[in-house]
C-alpha positions in Angstrom: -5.1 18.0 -8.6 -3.1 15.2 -10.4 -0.9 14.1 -7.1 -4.2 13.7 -5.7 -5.7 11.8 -8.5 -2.8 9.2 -8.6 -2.8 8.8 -4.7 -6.4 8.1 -4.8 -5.9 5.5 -7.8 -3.2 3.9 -6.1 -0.8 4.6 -8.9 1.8 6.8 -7.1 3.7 6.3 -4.1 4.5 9.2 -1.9 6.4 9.3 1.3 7.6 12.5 3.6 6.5 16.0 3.2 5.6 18.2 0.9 8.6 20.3 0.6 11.1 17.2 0.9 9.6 13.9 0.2 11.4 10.8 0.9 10.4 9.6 -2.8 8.3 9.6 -5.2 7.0 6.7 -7.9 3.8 6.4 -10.0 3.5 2.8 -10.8 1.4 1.4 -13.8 0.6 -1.4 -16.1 2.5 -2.2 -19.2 0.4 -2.1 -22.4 2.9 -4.1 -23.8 4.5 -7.3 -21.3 2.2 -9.3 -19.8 2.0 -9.2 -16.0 4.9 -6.6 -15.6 4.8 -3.4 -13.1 6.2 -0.1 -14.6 7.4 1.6 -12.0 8.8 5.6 -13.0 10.8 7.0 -10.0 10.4 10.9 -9.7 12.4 11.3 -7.3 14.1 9.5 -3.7 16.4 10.0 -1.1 19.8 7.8 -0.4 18.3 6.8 2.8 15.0 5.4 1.8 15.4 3.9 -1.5 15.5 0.5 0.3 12.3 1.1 1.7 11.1 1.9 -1.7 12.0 -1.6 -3.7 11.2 -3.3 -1.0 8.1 -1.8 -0.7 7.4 -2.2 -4.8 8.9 -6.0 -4.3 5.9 -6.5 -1.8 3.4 -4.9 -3.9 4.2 -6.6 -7.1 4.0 -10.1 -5.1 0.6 -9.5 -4.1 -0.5 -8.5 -7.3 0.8 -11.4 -8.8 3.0 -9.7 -11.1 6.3 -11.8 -12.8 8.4 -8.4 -13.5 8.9 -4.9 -12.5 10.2 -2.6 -15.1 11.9 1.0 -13.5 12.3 3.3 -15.3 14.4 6.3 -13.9 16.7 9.1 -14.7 18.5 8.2 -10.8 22.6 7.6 -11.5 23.5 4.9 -10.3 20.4 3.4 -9.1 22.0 1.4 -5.7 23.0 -2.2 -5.2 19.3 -4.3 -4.5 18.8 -8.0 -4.0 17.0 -9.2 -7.5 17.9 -5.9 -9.3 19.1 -6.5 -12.8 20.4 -3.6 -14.4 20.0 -4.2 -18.0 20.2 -1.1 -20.3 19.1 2.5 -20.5 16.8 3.3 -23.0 14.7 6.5 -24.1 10.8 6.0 -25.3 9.4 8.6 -27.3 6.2 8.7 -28.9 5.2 10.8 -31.5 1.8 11.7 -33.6 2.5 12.6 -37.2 
């Protein structure tokens, strides 16, 4: 099972139940900038996103991380202490 993969590897973060959760990130390393947190958010609820930067804040300070990238498909993402919002962008890769 994937979800269980990723909680196991520490790479997602999963709050509430099953049917509903609260929200829903997988967090990685960038390949690309040094020391930056990508976070992707699947998913999260008005009431706890919050809970969820704050929570990502706390984990990238530990980790000694400079940045956190999020990447997300959430409109508008909400008003956070030390959130820039820069620029949407899409990535796409592609093997010819």
């Amino acid at each position: 099972n994937t979800k269980l993969t990723l909680i196991k590897e520490k790479r997602i973060i999963y709050f509430g139940n099953d049917d509903v959760p609260d929200f829903v990130a997988v967090m990685s390393n960038s390949k690309y900038f040094h020391n930056t947190l990508i976070v992707t958010i699947i998913s999260v609820s008005v009431n706890s996103v919050n809970a969820l930067f704050s929570y990502i804040q706390n984990f990238a300070y530990n980790k000694n991380y400079k940045r956190i990238q999020i990447l997300t498909k959430i409109k508008p993402l909400p008003d956070y202490t030390g959130l820039e919002k820069r620029f949407k962008f899409n990535l796409m890769k592609k093997k010819i």
